[in-house]
RORO-100302 format. One line per 2 residues: number of its first residue (from 1); their letters; for each residue x, y negated, z of C-alpha. Coordinates in steps of 0.02 Angstrom, whole numbers. Each point is the difference from the previous one (the first is absolute). Layout:
NUM = a = X,Y,Z  ... .
This chain:
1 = xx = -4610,6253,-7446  105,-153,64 .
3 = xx = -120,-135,85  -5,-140,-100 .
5 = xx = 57,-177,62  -17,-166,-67 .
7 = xx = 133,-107,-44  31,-181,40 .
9 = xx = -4,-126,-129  162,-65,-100 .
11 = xx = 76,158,31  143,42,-140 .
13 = xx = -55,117,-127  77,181,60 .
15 = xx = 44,137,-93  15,164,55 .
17 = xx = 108,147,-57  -44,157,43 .
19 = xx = 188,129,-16  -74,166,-49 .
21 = xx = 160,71,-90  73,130,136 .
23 = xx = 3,192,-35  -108,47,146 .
25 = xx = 147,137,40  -35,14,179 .
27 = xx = -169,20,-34  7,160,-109 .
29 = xx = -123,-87,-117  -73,-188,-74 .
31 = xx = -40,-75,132  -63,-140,-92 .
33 = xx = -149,89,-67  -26,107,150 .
35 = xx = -185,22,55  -19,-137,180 .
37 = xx = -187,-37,66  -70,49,-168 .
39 = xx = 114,-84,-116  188,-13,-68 .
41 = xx = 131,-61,128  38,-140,-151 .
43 = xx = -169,-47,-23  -33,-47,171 .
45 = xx = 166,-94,23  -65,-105,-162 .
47 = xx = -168,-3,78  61,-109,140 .
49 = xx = 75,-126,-101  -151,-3,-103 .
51 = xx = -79,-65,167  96,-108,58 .
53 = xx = -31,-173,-11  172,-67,12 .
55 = xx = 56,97,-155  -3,-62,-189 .
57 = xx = 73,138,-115  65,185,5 .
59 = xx = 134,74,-73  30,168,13 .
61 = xx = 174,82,-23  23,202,-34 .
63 = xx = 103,131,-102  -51,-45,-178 .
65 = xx = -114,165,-4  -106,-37,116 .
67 = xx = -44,-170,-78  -135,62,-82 .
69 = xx = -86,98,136  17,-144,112 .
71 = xx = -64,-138,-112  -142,89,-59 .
73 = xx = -54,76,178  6,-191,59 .
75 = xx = -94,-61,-148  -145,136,45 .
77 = xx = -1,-56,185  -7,-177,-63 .
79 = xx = 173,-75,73  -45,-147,-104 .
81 = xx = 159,-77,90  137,85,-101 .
83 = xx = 105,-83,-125  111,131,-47 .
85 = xx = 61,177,52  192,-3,-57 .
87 = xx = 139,132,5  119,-1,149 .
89 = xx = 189,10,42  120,140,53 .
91 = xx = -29,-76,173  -129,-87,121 .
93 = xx = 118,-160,-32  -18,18,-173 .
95 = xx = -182,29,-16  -27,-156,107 .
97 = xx = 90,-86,-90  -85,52,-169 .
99 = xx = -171,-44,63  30,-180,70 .
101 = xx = 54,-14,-189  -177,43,-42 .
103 = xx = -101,-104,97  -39,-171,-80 .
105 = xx = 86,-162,3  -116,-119,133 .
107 = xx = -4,132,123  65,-90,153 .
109 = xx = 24,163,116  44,176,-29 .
111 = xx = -80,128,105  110,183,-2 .
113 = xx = -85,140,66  27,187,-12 .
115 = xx = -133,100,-119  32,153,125 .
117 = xx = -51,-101,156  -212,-7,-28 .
119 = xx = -69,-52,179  46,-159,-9 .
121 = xx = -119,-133,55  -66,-155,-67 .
123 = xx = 64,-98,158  172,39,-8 .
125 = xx = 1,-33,-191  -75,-195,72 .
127 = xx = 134,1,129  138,18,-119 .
129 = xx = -55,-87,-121  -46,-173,105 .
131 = xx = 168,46,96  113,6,-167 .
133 = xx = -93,-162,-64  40,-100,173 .
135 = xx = 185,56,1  65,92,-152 .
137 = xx = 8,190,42  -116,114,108 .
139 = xx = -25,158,27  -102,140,119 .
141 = xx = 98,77,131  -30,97,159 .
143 = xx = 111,17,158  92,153,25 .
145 = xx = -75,104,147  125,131,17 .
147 = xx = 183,6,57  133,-22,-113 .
149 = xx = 174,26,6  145,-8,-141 .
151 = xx = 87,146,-15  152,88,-129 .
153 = xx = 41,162,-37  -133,47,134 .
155 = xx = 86,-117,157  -123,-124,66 .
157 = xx = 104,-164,-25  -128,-125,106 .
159 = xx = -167,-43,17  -85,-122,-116 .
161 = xx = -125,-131,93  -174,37,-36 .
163 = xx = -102,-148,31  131,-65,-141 .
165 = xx = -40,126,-127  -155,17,-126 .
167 = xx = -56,125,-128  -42,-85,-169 .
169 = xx = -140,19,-107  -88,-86,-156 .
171 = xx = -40,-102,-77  141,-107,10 .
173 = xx = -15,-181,-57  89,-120,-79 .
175 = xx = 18,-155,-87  -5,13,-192 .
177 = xx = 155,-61,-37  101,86,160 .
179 = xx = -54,158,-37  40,-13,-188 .
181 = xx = 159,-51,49  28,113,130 .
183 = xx = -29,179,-87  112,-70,-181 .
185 = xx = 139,-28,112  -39,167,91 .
187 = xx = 8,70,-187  143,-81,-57 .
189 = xx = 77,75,149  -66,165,-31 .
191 = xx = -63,-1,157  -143,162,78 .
193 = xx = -64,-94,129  -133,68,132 .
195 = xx = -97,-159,-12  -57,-145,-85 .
197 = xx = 50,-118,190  169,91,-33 .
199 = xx = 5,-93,-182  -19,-182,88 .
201 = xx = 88,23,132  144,11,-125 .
203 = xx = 0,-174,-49  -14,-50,184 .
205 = xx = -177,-34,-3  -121,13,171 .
207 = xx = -125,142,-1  -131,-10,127 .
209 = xx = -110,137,87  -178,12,12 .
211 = xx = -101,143,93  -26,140,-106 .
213 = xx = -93,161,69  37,171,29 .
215 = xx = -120,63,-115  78,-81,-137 .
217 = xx = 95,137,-29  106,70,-155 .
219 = xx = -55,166,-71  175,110,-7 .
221 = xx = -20,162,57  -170,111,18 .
223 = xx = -14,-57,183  -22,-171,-48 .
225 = xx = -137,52,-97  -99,87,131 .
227 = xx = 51,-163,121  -75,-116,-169 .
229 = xx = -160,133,16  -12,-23,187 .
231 = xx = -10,-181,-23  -117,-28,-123 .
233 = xx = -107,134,89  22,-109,159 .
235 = xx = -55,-178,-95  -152,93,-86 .
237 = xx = 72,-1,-172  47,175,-19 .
């Protein structure tokens, strides 16, 4: 499981929300409970936040049948973290926005992560988190390695510049108040947005990077999942 790190002192209290409301339709089946190094792909995503030092309170969001199933597989593998497992929207905006809802008044950051995307680490958790509290919004990102051009209706139209360009990842974190902001304007909008940086950015707010990793991955497809397998088999936690 995630290495745990300790956290400096006077840190804000941070919650984290976990988005766990997709379909798994590329995957052919729930991913979420999915067998990965011995357990459920959910479990071990909560399982790192459980470690982590730098965070306060869970809050899990998912289609409201799973609720069960999910609160009462955390309670047996003693996530004493979570506050709540709550019903999510018709889209990732939406079910962001209904868990930052959930998670209690002092908290002074928001940590957004994917419940599909279980390698994460206890360091890059601390990075974002001491990042976001230093400057407002952070979140995990890795450079782009290949080539990559724009193209329409199949034409290349130019070639992007790489050392400019970053994959995201999660968590993604945020002042209390920003985010909260953020994702009811994004709803009042009716706004699907990719990401949670996406939702800031909106009202002109800075997002900064930290270094994420490439095994950090996001479980879509089954070749993730033998990636996610590889992995874990490759830190000894398999």
């Amino acid at each position: 499981m995630a290495k745990k790190v300790n956290p400096p002192q006077g840190r804000p209290y941070t919650s984290a929300v976990i988005v766990a409301a997709g379909t798994s339709s590329r995957m052919g089946e729930d991913k979420l409970f999915m067998e990965l190094g011995g357990g459920p792909v959910i479990l071990r995503t909560l399982q790192a936040f459980e470690e982590s030092g730098y965070i306060d309170e869970i809050v899990v969001v998912t289609q409201s049948d799973k609720i069960p199933e999910i609160a009462g597989a955390a309670r047996q593998a003693g996530i004493s973290k979570l506050k709540s497992v709550v019903t999510g929207g018709a889209n990732r905006t939406a079910s962001s926005f209904a868990g930052v809802q959930e998670c209690s008044p002092n908290a002074g950051l928001i940590a957004i992560h994917d419940g599909a995307r279980p390698l994460v680490t206890g360091e890059i958790i601390a990075r974002a988190v001491t990042a976001a509290a230093q400057r407002g919004a952070a979140a995990p990102a890795i450079h782009v390695k290949d080539t990559v051009r724009q193209a329409r209706g199949g034409r290349v139209l130019r070639t992007l510049e790489r050392d400019e360009l970053y994959l995201m990842q999660t968590p993604q974190v945020f002042r209390a108040g920003l985010i909260r902001s953020a994702l009811g304007e994004a709803a009042r909008l009716g706004l699907s947005l990719t990401d949670d940086c996406a939702a800031v950015m909106l009202l002109d707010a800075e997002v900064f990077l930290v270094e994420g990793s490439e095994e950090n991955i996001k479980l879509t497809t089954p070749a993730d999942v033998y990636a996610a397998e590889a992995i874990l088999e490759k830190r000894g936690d398999a």
